[in-house]
Structures are given as structure tokens and as C-alpha cells.
N, C-alpha and C positions, 0 to 999 in steps of 0.2 A: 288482318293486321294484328300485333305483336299487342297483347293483353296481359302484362305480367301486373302481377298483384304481391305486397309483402305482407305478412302474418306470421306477428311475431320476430320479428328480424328476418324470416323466408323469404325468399322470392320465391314465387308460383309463375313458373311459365308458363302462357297462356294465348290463348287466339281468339280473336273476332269477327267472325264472316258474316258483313251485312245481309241479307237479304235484299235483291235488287228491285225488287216491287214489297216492300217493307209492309206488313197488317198492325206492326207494334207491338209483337212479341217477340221477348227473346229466349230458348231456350238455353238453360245451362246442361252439359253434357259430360257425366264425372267415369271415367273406367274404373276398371276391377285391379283388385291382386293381382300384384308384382306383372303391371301392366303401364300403358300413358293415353297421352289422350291421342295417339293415331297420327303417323308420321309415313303411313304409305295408302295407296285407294283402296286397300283389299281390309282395313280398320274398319270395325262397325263402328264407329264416332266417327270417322270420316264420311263415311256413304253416311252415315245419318243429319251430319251437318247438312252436307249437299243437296241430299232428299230437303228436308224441310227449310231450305233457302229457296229452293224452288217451289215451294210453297206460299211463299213469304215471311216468313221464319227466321230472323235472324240468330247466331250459334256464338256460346263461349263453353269452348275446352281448355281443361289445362290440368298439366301432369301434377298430383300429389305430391305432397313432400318426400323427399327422397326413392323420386318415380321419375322417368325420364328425365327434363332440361331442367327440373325445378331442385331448389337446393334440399338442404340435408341428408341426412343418411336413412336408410331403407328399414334399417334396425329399431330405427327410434319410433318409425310410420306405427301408429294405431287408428283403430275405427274413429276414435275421438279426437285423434289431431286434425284427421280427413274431414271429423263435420267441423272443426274447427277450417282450415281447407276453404270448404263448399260458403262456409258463412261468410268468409271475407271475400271471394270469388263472390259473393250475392249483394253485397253491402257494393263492389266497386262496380256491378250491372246496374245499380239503383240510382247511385251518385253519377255517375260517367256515360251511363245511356238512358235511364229514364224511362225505362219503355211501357206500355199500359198494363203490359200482364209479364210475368217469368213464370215459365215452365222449368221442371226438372223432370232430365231425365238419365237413368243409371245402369248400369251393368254389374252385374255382380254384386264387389264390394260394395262398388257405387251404387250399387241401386238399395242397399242398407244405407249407404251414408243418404241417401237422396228421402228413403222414406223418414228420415231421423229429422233432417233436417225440416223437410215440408212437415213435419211433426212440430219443430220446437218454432217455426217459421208459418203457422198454417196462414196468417193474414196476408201472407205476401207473394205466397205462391198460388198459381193457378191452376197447374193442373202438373200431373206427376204420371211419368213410365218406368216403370220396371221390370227390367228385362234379366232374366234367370235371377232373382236377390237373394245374396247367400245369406241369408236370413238363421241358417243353418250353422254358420260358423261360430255361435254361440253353443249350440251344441257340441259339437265337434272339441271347444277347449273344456268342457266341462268332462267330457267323454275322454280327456286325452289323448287326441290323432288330430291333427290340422294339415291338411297337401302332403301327406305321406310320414309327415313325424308321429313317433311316438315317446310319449312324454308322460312323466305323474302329474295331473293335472290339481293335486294336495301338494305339488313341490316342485314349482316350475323355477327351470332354471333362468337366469339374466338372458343367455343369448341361445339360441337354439340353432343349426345352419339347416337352409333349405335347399342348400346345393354348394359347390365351391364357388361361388360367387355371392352369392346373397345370403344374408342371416335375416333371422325372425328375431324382434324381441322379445323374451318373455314378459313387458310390459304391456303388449299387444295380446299374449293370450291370458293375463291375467285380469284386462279390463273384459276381454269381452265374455268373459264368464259371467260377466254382471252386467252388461247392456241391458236396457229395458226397450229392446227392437220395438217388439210389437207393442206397449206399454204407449209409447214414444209416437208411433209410426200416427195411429187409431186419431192423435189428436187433430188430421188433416181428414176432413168432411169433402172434401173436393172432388173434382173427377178424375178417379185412379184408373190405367190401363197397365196389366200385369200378361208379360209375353214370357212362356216357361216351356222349355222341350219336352217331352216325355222320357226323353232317352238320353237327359242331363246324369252324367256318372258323375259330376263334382258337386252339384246344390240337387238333392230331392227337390220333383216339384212340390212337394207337400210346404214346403216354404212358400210357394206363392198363393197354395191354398190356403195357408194361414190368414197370411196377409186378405187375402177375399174374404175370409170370416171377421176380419174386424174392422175392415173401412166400411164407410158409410156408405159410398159409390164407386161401385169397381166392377169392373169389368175384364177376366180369365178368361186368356187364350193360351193350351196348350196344344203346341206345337208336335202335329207325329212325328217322331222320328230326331224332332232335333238335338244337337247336343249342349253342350254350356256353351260354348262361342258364338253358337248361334249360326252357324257356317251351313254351305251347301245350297240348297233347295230351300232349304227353310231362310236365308238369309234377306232373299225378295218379300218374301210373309212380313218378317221383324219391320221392315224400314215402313212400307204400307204399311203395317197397322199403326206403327208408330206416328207418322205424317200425318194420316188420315183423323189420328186421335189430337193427336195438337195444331193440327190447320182448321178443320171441323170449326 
């Protein structure tokens, strides 16, 4: 059922698949870069909703700001508008469904915005997935290269284009030159499950090793063979371990 949420004058288009033997959790479910939350079965937020509704696991996705069905522009999208994003998406699971625990769990970008927020959120969150977290993407604008640009990263320009359809902002690589990820991430003591390929060419797993080096409890599965999407063979592994960690 249709879960839009407004932040900031935005609407966040959004969904809410009950779980039909309900335990009283819900997880939130946030995608990656220039992605949405999954609009055909072959999505990993789709099969992961599903997975853990049959679990009894109730699911909310919904596409970022200027990301799929949700409004503004793509340009304007930073890691900070996104946990800005994730907190109002958290605040209307709280008010509107009540449930006894929320989960978060993320991909990529989202699995940054996810450790950020169960960071600045830890009382409220119960337990946290991260799956490939570009955790890396703060490097990358300090390094100046981000998905194929190359850029002075001492003189970043307003717009940058990442293809003829979509621009980057340069507001987006000048924040997160200054993210405090893992600073941020560490303040959630809870039960962390980090799922990372070996054979990811877009996010090093060293990013999710990091992440292991400074939660409290965590738990590193790296995947042979997989890539950043998580696709293939390895796709059956993600959703198990994933379910398995938030039904558990």
C-alpha cells in the first residue's frame, strides 16, 4: 500500500507490504546511487521485502529525493538530504505504524545513509544490514573520481554530468568530503550484519571491513565472487543472510 511521506515540501514515494503473520517488526529498506526502491522482481529491495514478509517482517521502501516516483531534482540529491530522506521515512513508521522494533536496511548509498542514520537514531533502531556500503564514496571526492568523473576535488564545480541524462551536484561531492561515516556510524552498539562481495569493482570491501572495525557487534560476510549489485549466485546468500539476521 502507497506510503508517501513529505520532507521538506518533498513528497517521498513510498510502500508498505504488511507482513501477513506480523512479529512487530518493521523494516525500512533505502537503495543505492542513481537507483529506487525496485519497481520489477528481479530488484534486490523487492525480493528482500518479500523474503522478510515471509518471515513476518513487515517492509517500507521509498525512492529518494529526485530518484524514481519521488520529487525533486537528482542534482540537488546529497548523502545528507538522503538521511534527511530516511529520518522522515522513520518518524512516519513510528507515528503511522508503531511497531515494537525497526530495522534498517541498505545498499550501497543507502547502506551509508542507513549506518548514519542508526548512528544519529541508535535508540530507535534495532538492528541494521549493510549490504556493499559505499562507505568509500568519501574517498573517492576527496581523491577526485566519483562513477567515472574526474574532477579538482580543491575546485569543485556546481554541476558535474554523469551521463546525458543525469547530473551530479557539486554540492553532493563537497559534503561528502566531510561526512563523518564511520565517526557517526560506531554510535549504534546493536546487532550489525554487513554482506560485501569480494569481486565488488565499485565499493572496495575494505569499506565493510572498516565498518567491522568499529561497531560494537558485527557480523562480515564476504561474498566469493560477488559484485556490487549483488546479482547472480550470490543473490540467494544476500536475501538469507539477510532474513535470517532480522527474523532471528
Amino acid at each position: 500500500m502507497e506510503f508517501n511521506v513529505t520532507r521538506d515540501g518533498l513528497t517521498l514515494a513510498g510502500i508498505y507490504d504488511p507482513a501477513p503473520q506480523p512479529t512487530g517488526t518493521i523494516a525500512i529498506l533505502l537503495h543505492g546511487f542513481i537507483s529506487d526502491r525496485g519497481y520489477t522482481a528481479s530488484s534486490l529491495l523487492v525480493q528482500l521485502a518479500k523474503r522478510l514478509r515471509s518471515r513476518g517482517v513487515g517492509t517500507v521502501r521509498f525512492d529518494f529525493n529526485g530518484c524514481g516516483k519521488s520529487d525533486g531534482d537528482f542534482a540537488d540529491m546529497t548523502v545528507l538530504n538522503e538521511i534527511a530522506d530516511t529520518q522522515a521515512v522513520l518518524t512516519a513508521v513510528q507515528t503511522r505504524l508503531a511497531p515494537q522494533h525497526i530495522d534498517l536496511l541498505g545498499h550501497s548509498q543507502g547502506g551509508v545513509v542507513a549506518s548514519m542514520v542508526a548512528g544519529y537514531d541508535a535508540d530507535l533502531i534495532h538492528k541494521l544490514v549493510l549490504m556493499a556500503p559505499a562507505a568509500t564514496l568519501k574517498d573517492d571526492a576527496l581523491a577526485g573520481h566519483t562513477r567515472g568523473l574526474a574532477y579538482d576535488p580543491h575546485h569543485i564545480p556546481v554541476q558535474l554530468p554523469l551521463d546525458q541524462n543525469i547530473t551530479l551536484g557539486g554540492f553532493y561531492l563537497r559534503t561528502a568530503q566531510l561526512l563523518p561515516i564511520y565517526e557517526t556510524a560506531q554510535n549504534f552498539t546493536g546487532p550489525v550484519c554487513l554482506i560485501h562481495g569480494d569481486a565488488d569493482q565499485v565499493v572496495a570491501h575494505r569499506a565493510s571491513e572498516r565498518y567491522h572495525d568499529v561497531y560494537a557487534q558485527s557480523t562480515l560476510h564476504l561474498l566469493p565472487g560477488a559484485n556490487h549489485s549483488l546479482t547472480g549466485t550470490a543473490r540467494n546468500d544476500v536475501l538469507a543472510l539477510a532474513a535470517d539476521f532480522i527474523a532471528d
